[in-house]
GUNU-192001 format. One line per 4 residues: number of its first residue (from 1); their letters; for each residue x, y, z of N, C-alpha, C. Coordinates in steps of 0.2 Angstrom, whole numbers, m for minus. Layout:
N
NUM = A = X,Y,Z,X,Y,Z,X,Y,Z  ...
***
This chain:
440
1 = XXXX = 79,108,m100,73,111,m97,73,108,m90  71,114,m84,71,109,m79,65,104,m79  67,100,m75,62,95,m72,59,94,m64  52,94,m64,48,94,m59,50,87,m54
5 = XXXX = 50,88,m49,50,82,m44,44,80,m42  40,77,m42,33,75,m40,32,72,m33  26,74,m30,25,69,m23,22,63,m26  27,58,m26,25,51,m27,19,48,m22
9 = XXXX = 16,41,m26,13,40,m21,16,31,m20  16,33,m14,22,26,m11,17,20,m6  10,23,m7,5,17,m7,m1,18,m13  m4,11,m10,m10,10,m14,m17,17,m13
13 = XXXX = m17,17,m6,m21,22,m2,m21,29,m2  m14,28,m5,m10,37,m1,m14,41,m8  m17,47,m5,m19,53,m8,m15,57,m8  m13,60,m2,m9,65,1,m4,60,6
17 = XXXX = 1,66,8,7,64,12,11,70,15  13,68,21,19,72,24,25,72,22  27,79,20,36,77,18,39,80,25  40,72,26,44,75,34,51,80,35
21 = XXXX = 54,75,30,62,78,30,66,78,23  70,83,22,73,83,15,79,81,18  83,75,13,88,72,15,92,76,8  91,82,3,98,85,0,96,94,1
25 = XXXX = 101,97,m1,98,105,0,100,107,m8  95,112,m8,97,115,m15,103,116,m16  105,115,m22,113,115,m25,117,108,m25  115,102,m22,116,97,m23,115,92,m28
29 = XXXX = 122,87,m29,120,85,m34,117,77,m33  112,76,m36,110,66,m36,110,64,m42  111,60,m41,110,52,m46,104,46,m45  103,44,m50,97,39,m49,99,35,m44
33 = XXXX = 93,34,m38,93,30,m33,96,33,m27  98,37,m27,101,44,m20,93,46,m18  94,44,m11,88,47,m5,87,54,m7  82,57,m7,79,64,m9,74,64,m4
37 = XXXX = 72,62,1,67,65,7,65,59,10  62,59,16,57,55,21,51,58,20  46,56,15,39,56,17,34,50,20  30,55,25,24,49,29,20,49,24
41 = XXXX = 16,44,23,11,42,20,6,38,27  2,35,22,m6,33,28,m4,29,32  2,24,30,7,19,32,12,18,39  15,22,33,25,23,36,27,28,34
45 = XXXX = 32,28,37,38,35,34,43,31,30  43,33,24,47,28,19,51,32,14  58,31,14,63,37,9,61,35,4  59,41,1,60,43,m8,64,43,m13
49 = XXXX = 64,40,m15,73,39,m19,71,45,m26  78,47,m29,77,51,m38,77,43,m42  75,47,m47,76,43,m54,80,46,m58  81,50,m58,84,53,m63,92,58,m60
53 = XXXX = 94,58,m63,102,62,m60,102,70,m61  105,74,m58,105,81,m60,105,85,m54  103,92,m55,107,94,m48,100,98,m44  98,98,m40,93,101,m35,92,108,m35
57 = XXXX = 89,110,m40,89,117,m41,84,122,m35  78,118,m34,74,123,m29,69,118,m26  70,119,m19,65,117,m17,59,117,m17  53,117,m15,48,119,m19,43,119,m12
61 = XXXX = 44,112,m10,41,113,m2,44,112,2  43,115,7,48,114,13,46,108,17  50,105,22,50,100,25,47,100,32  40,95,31,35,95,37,31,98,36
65 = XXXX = 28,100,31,21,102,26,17,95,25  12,96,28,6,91,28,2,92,23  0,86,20,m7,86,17,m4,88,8  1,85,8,5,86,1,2,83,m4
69 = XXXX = m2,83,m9,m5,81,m14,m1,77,m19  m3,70,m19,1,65,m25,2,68,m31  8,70,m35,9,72,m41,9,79,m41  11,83,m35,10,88,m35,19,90,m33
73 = XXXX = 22,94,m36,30,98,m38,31,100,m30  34,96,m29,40,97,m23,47,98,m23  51,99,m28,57,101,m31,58,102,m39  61,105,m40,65,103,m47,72,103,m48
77 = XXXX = 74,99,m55,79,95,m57,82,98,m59  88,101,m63,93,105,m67,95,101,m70  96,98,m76,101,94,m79,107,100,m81  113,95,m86,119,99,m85,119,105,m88
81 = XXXX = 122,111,m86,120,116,m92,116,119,m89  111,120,m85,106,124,m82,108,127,m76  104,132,m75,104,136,m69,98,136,m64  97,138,m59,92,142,m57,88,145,m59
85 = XXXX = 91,150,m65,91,155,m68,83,154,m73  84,146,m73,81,142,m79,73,141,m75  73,141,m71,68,140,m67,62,146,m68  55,143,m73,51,148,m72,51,151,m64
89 = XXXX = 45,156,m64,41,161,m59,37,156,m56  33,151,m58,28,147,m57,30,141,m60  34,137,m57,35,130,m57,29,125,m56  26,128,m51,20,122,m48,14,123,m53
93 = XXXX = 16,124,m61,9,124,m63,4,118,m64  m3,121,m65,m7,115,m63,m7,110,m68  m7,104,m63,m6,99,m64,m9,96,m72  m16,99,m71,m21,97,m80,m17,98,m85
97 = XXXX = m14,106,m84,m14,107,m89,m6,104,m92  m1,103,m87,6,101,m89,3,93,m95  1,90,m90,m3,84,m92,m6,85,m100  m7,89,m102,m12,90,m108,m7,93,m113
101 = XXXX = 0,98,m109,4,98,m114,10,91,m117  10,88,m111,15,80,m111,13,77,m117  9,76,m117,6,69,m124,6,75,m132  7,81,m131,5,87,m138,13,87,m138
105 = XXXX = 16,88,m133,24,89,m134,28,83,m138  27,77,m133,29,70,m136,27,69,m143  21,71,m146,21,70,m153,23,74,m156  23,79,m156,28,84,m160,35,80,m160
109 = XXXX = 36,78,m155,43,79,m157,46,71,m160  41,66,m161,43,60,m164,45,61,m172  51,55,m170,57,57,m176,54,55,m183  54,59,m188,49,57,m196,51,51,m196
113 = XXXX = 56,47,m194,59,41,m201,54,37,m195  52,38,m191,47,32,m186,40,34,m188  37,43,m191,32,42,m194,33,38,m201  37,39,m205,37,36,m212,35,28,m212
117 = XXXX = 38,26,m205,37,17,m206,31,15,m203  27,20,m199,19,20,m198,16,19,m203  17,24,m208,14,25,m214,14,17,m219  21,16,m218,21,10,m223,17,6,m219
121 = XXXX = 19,5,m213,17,m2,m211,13,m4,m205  8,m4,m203,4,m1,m196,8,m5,m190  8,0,m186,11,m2,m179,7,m1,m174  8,m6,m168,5,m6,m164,5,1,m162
125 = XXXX = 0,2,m157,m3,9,m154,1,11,m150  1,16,m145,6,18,m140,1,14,m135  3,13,m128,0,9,m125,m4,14,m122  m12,15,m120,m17,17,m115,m18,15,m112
129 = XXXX = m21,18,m105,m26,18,m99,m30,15,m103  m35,10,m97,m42,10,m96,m47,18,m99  m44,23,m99,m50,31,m100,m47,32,m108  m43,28,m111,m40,29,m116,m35,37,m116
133 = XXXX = m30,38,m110,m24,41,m111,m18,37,m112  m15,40,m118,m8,37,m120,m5,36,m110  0,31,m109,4,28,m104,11,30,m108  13,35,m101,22,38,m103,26,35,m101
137 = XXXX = 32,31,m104,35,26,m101,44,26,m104  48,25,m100,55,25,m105,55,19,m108  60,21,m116,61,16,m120,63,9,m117  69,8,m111,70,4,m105,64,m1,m102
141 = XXXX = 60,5,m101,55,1,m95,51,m3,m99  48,0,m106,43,m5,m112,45,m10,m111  55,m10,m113,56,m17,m115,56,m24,m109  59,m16,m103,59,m25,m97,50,m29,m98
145 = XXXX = 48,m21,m95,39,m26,m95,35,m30,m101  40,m28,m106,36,m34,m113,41,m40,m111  47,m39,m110,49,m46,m106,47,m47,m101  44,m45,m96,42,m48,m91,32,m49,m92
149 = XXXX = 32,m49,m97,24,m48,m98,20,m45,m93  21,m40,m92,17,m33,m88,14,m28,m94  6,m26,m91,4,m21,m93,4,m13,m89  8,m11,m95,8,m6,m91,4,0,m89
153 = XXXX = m2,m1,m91,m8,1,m89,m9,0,m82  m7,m6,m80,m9,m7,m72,m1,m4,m67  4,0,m72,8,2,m66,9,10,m64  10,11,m60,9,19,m58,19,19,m59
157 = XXXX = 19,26,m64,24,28,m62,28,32,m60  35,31,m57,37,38,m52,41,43,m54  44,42,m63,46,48,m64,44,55,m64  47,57,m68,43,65,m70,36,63,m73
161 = XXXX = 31,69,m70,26,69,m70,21,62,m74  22,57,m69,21,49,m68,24,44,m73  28,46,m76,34,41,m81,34,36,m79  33,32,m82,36,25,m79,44,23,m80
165 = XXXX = 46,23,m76,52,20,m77,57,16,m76  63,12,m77,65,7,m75,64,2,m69  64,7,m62,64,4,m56,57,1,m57  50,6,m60,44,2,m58,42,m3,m61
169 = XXXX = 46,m4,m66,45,m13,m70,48,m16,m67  54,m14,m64,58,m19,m61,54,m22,m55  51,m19,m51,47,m18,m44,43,m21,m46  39,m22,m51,31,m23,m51,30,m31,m50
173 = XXXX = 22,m31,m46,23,m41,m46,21,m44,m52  18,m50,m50,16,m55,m56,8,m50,m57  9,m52,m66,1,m51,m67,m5,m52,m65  m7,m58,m62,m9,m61,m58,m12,m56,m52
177 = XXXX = m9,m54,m52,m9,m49,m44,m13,m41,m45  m12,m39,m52,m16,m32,m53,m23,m33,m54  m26,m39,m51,m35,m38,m54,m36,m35,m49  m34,m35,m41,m37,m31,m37,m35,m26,m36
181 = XXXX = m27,m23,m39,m25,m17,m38,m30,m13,m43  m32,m15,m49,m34,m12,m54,m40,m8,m51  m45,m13,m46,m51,m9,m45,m47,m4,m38  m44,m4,m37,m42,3,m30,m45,9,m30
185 = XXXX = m43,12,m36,m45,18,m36,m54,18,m36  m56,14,m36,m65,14,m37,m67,12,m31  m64,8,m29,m66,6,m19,m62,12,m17  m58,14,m17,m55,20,m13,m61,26,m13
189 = XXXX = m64,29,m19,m69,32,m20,m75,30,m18  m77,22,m17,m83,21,m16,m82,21,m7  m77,21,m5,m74,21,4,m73,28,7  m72,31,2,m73,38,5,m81,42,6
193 = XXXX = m85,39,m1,m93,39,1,m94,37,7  m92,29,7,m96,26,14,m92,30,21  m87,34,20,m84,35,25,m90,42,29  m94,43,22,m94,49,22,m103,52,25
197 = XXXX = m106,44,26,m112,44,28,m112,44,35  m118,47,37,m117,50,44,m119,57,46  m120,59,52,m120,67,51,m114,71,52  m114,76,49,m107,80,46,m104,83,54
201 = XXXX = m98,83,54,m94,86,57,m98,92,62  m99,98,58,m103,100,62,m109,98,65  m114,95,64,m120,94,67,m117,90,71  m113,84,72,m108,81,78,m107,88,83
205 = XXXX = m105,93,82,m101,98,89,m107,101,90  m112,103,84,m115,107,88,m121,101,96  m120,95,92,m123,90,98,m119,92,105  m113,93,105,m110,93,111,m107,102,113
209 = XXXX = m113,107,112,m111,112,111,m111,114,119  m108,116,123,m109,118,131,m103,113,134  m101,108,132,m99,102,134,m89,105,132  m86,101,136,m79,103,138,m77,95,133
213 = XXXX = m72,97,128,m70,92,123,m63,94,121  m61,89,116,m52,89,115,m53,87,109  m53,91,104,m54,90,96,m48,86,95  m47,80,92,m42,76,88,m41,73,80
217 = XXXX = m36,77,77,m38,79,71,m36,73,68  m38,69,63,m37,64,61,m32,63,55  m26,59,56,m21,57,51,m23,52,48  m18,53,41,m18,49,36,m20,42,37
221 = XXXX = m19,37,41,m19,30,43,m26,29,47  m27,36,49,m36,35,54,m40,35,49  m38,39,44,m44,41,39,m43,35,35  m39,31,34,m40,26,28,m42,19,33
225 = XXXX = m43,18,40,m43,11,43,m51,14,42  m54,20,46,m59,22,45,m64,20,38  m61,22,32,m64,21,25,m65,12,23  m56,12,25,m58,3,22,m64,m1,26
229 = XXXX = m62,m1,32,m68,m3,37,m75,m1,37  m76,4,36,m83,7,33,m85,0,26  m80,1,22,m84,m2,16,m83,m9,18  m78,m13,22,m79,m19,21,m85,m20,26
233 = XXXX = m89,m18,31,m94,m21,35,m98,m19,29  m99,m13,27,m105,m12,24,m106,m19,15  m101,m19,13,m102,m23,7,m99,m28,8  m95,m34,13,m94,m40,12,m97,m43,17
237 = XXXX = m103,m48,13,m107,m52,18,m105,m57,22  m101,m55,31,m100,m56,33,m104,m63,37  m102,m69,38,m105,m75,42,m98,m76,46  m101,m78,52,m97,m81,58,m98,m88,62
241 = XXXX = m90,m91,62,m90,m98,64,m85,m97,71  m89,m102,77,m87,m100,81,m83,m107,85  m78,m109,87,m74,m113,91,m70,m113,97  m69,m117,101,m66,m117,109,m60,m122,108
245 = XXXX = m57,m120,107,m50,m125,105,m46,m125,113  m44,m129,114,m41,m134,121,m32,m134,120  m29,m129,125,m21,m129,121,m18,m132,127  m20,m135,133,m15,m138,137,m8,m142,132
249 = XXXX = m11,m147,129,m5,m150,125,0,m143,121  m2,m139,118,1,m134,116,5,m131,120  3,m128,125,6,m126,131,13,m128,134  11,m135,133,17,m140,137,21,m142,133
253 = XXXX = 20,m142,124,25,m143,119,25,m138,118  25,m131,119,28,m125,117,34,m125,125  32,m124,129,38,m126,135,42,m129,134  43,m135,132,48,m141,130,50,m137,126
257 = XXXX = 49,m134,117,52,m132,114,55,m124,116  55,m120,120,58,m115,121,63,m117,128  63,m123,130,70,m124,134,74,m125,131  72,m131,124,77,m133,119,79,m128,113
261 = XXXX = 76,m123,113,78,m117,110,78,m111,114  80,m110,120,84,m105,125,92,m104,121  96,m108,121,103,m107,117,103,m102,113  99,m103,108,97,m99,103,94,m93,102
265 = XXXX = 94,m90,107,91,m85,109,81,m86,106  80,m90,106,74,m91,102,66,m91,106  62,m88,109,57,m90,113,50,m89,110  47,m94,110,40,m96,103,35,m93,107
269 = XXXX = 31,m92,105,24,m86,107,18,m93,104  13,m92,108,7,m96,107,3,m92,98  4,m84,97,3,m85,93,8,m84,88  12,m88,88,17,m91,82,16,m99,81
273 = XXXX = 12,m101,83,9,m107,85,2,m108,80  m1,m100,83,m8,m100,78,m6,m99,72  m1,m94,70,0,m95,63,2,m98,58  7,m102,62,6,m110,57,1,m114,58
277 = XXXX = m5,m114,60,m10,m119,61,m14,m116,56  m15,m109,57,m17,m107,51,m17,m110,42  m9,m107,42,m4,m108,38,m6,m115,34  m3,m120,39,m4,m129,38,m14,m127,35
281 = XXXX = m16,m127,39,m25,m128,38,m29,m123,31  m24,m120,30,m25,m117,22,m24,m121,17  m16,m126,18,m15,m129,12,m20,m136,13  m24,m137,18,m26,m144,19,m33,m143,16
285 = XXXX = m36,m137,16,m41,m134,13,m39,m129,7  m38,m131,3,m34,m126,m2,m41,m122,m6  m47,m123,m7,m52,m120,m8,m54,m114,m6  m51,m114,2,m53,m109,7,m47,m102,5
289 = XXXX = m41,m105,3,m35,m101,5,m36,m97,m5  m38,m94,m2,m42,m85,m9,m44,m81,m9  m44,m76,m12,m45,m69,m13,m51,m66,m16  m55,m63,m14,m58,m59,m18,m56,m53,m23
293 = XXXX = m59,m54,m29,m55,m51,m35,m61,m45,m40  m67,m46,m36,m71,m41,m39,m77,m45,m43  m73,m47,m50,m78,m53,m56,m75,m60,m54  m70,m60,m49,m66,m66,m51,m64,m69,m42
297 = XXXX = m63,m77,m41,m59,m77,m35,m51,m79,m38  m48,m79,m33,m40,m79,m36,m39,m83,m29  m39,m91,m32,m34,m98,m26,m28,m95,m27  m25,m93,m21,m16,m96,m18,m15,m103,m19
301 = XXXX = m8,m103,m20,m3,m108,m21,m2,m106,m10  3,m103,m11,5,m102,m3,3,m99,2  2,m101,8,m2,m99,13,3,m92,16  1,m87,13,2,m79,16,m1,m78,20
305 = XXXX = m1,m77,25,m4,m75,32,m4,m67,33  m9,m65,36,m8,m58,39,m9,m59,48  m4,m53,50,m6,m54,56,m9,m45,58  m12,m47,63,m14,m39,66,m9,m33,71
309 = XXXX = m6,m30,69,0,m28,74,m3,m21,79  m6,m19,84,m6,m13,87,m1,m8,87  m1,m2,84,1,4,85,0,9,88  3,15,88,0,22,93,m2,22,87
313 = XXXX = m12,24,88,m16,28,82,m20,24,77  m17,16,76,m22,13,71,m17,6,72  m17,3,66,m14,m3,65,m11,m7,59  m6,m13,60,m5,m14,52,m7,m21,52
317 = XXXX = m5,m24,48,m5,m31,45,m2,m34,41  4,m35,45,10,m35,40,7,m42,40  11,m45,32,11,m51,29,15,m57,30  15,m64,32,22,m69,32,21,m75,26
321 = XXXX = 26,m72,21,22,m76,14,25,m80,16  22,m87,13,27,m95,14,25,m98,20  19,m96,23,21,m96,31,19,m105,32  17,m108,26,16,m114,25,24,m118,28
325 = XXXX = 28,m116,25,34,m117,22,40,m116,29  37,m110,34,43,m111,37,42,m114,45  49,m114,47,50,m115,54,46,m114,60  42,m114,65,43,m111,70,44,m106,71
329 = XXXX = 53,m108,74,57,m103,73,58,m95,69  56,m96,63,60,m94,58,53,m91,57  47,m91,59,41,m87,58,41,m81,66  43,m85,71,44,m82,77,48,m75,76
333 = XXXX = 55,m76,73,59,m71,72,58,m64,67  53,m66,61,52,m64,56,46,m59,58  39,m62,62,34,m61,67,38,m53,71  42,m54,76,44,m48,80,48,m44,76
337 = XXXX = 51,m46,70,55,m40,65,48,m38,63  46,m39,59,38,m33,56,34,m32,59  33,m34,68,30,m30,73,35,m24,74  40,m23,75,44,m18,77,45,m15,71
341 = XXXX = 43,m15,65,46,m10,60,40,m7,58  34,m11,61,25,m9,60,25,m4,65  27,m5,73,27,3,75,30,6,77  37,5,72,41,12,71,38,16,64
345 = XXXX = 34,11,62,31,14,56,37,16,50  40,9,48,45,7,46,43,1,39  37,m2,38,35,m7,34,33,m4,28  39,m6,21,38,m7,15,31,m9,11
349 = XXXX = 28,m6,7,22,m8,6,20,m16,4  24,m19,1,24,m25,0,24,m30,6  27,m27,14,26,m31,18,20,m31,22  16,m27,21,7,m25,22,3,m26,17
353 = XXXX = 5,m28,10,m1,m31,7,m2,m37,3  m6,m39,2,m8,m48,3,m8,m52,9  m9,m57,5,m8,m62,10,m18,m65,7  m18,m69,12,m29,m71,11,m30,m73,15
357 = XXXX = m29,m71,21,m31,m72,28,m28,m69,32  m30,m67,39,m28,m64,43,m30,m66,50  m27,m65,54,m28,m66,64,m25,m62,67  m31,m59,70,m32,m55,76,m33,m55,83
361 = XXXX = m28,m57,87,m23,m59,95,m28,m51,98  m32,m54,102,m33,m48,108,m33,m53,115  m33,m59,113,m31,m63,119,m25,m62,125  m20,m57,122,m15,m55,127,m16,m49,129
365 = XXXX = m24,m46,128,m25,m40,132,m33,m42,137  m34,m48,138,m37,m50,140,m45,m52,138  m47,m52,134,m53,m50,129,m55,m58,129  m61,m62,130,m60,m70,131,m64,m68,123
369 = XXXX = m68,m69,118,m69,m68,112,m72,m61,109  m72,m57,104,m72,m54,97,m72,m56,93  m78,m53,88,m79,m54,81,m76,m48,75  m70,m51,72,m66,m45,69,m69,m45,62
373 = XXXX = m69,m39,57,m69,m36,52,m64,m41,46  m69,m43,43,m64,m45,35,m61,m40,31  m55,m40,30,m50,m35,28,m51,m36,22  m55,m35,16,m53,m36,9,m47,m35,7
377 = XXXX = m44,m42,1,m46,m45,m2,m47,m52,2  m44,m51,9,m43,m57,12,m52,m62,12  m53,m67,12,m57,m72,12,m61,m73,18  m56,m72,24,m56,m74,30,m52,m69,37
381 = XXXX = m57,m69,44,m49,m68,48,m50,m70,54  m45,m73,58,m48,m77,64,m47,m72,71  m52,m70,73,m52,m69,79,m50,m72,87  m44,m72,88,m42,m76,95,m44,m72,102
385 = XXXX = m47,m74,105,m47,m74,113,m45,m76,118  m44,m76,125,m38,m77,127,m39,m85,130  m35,m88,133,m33,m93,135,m35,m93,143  m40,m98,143,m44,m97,152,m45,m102,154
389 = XXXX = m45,m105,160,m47,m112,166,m51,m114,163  m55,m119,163,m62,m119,161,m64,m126,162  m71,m127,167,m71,m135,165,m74,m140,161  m72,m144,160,m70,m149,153,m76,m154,154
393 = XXXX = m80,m157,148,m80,m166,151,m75,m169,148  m72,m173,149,m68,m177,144,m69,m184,139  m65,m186,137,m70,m193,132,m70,m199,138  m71,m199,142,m72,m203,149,m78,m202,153
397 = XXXX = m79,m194,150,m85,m192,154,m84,m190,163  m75,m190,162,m75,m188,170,m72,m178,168  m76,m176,173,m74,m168,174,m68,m167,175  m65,m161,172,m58,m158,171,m59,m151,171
401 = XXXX = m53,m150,171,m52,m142,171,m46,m144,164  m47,m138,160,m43,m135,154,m42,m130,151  m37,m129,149,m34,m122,147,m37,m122,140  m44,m117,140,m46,m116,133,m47,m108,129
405 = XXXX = m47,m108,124,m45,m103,119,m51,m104,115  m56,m96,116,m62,m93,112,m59,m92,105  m62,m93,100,m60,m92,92,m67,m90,87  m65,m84,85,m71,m82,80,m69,m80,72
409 = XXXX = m70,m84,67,m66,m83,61,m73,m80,57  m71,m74,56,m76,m70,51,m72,m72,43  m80,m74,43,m79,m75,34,m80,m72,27  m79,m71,23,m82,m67,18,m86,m72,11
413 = XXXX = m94,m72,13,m97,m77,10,m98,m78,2  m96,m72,1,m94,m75,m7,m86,m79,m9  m83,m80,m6,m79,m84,m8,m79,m89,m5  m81,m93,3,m79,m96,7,m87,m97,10
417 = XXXX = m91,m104,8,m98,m105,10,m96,m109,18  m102,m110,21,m102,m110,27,m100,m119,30  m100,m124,23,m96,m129,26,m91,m128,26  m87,m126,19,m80,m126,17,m77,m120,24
421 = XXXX = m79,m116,27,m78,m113,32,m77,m116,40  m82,m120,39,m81,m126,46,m76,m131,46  m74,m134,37,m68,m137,38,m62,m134,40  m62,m127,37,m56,m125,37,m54,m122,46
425 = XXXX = m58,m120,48,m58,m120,57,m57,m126,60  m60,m130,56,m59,m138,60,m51,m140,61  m50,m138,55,m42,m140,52,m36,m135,58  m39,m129,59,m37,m126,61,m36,m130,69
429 = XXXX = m43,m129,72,m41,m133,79,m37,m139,80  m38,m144,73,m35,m151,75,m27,m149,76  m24,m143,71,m16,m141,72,m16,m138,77  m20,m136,79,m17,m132,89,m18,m137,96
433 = XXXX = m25,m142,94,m24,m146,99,m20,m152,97  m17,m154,94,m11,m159,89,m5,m154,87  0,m151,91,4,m149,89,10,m151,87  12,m158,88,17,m159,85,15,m162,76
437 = XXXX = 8,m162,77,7,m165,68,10,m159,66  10,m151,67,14,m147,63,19,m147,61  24,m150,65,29,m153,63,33,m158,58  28,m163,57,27,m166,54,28,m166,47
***
């Protein structure tokens, strides 16, 4: 029978998505892991691989259709033996109802000698959702995720009509990690409410009715920076600590270390500098470096940083796990790759999400300080201002002039109260004006 191809969903936030580009044509044949299309999501443009092998029977949507609904029939699959021919009138039926026949079909067709040893001997259940719907999974995938102690309840599948299948155990993280994907779809819902208060669309135009305008229609990455940002001002009680951190010493050991890694093609940025002070001043405050989880906080082990990236149209925040752990160097290099793949709109979902803290540099566009927005789950995110002349007293008491740097770390006051927040700032300024203690 043939098989549907479904609009995957290749983030946590994607509803809908662009299928930009079909990378096979009808009559082709694939195998599991062969690129089958470029679609945009809120994010990125990220190829879609098959799962399954067999030959491309029909398109279903064309390429560069916006507003593609997740789990909805964008091609179908011929196994051997089939034709075109095989292909109903109405491929694309709705979605409920395929769904209502999938669980009535699968049990019809379970083999007696497995009903018989029910009968004898009670067997675990098939695994449920949270709503209590049976979770459709291959034989394959149950086993890796009971070996890898994953429930499959918290994984979204990408085969036909949401199967889970091999790749998506193989891919999934640690348990640990789904407390806060689990709530998504309820903050996703409870984000498009708060997105949604306000006056409507219309009564906005008719305020500027007579008046000369440029309607700009919102994409996917506007509509969800919009959403998430809505909810987090509105529901994470936000408190602000504020700092003047002093970087001439920084300044003149970042010089020295960029003649001595000139060779190398290597050149260090002031913030590559803040993100290991960060990084360093998480593990030295290890209280501070956690997540908000809904009922629960979740302490990190390692200092995951996010950084702020600018794009045409919105922004990312890619993550540098480890950032406790590595180099200078080796954060600098890693720093400009996922800036450049952030606005090619190129970053893997795994490299934008986590981390439990964030910095956001508007220092290099001038800006002396800013109070930035806590990105949930994050706990924290520091606000950098720029670097300016400024005069000093010193510990002598005679007047100076020094290069200092405005800092604003918005907190998220359920996880992070307002001394453990002045430590971990503390921490922060002592690795930027002592920076070879980072080395150390």
């Amino acid at each position: 029978m043939p098989t549907e191809i479904l609009m995957p969903a290749l983030s946590p936030t994607m509803e809908e998505g662009t299928l930009a580009k079909w990378l096979v044509k009808e009559g082709d044949t694939v195998a599991s892991g062969d690129l089958l299309a470029e679609i945009e999501t809120d994010k990125a443009t990220m190829e879609f691989e098959a799962v399954d092998e067999g030959v491309i029977g029909k398109i279903l949507i064309p390429e560069g259709s916006e507003g593609v609904k997740v789990n909805s029939p964008i091609a179908v699959l011929l196994e051997d033996g089939e034709s075109a021919d095989d292909i109903g009138t109405t491929p694309a039926a709705p979605a409920a109802a395929a769904d209502e026949a999938a669980p009535a079909a699968s049990e019809e067709a379970a083999p007696a000698p497995a009903q018989a040893a029910a009968a004898a001997t009670p067997a675990p259940a098939a695994p449920q959702s949270a709503d209590g719907n049976r979770i459709f999974a291959s034989p394959l995938a149950r086993r890796i995720a009971a070996d890898k102690g994953l429930d499959l309840a918290q994984l979204n599948g990408s085969g036909p009509r949401g199967r889970i299948v091999k790749a998506d155990v193989e891919n999934a993280r640690p348990q640990v990690a789904a407390a806060p994907a689990a709530a998504a779809p309820a903050t996703a819902a409870a984000s498009a409410a708060a997105a949604s208060t306000g006056p409507s669309a219309d009564q906005v135009a008719r305020m500027y009715e007579g008046r000369t305008y440029e309607e700009v229609k919102l994409d996917g990455m506007r509509k969800t920076i919009a959403a998430r940002l809505t909810e987090a001002k509105q529901t994470v009680p936000h408190f602000y600590l504020r700092r003047d951190i002093r970087l001439d010493a920084l300044l003149k050991f970042r010089g020295e270390l960029n003649k001595q890694l000139e060779a190398r093609g290597v050149k260090l940025s002031v913030n590559d500098f803040i993100i290991k002070a960060c990084a360093l001043a998480l593990q030295a405050v290890p209280d501070a470096n956690a997540v908000w989880a809904g009922d629960r906080v979740l302490k990190m082990e390692a200092s995951d940083v996010a950084v702020a990236v600018a794009i045409e149209g919105g922004l990312f925040t890619p993550v540098l796990q480890n950032s406790d752990t590595k180099s200078l160097s080796t954060l600098s290099t890693e720093m400009k790759d996922l800036a450049k793949r952030a606005r090619d709109r190129k970053l893997a979902p795994h490299e934008y999400q986590g981390g439990s803290f964030a910095i956001s540099n508007l220092g290099m566009f001038g800006i002396d300080n800013f109070d930035a927005i806590v990105n949930p789950p994050h706990a924290g995110i520091l606000a950098v201002g720029a670097g300016v002349k400024k005069p000093v007293v010193g510990a002598d008491g005679e007047l100076a002039v020094a290069t200092v740097m405005s800092v604003t770390m918005s907190v998220d006051h359920r996880v992070i109260d307002g001394a453990l927040g002045a430590e971990l700032l503390n921490a922060i300024k002592d690795n930027l004006e002592n920076p070879m203690m980072m080395l150390a």
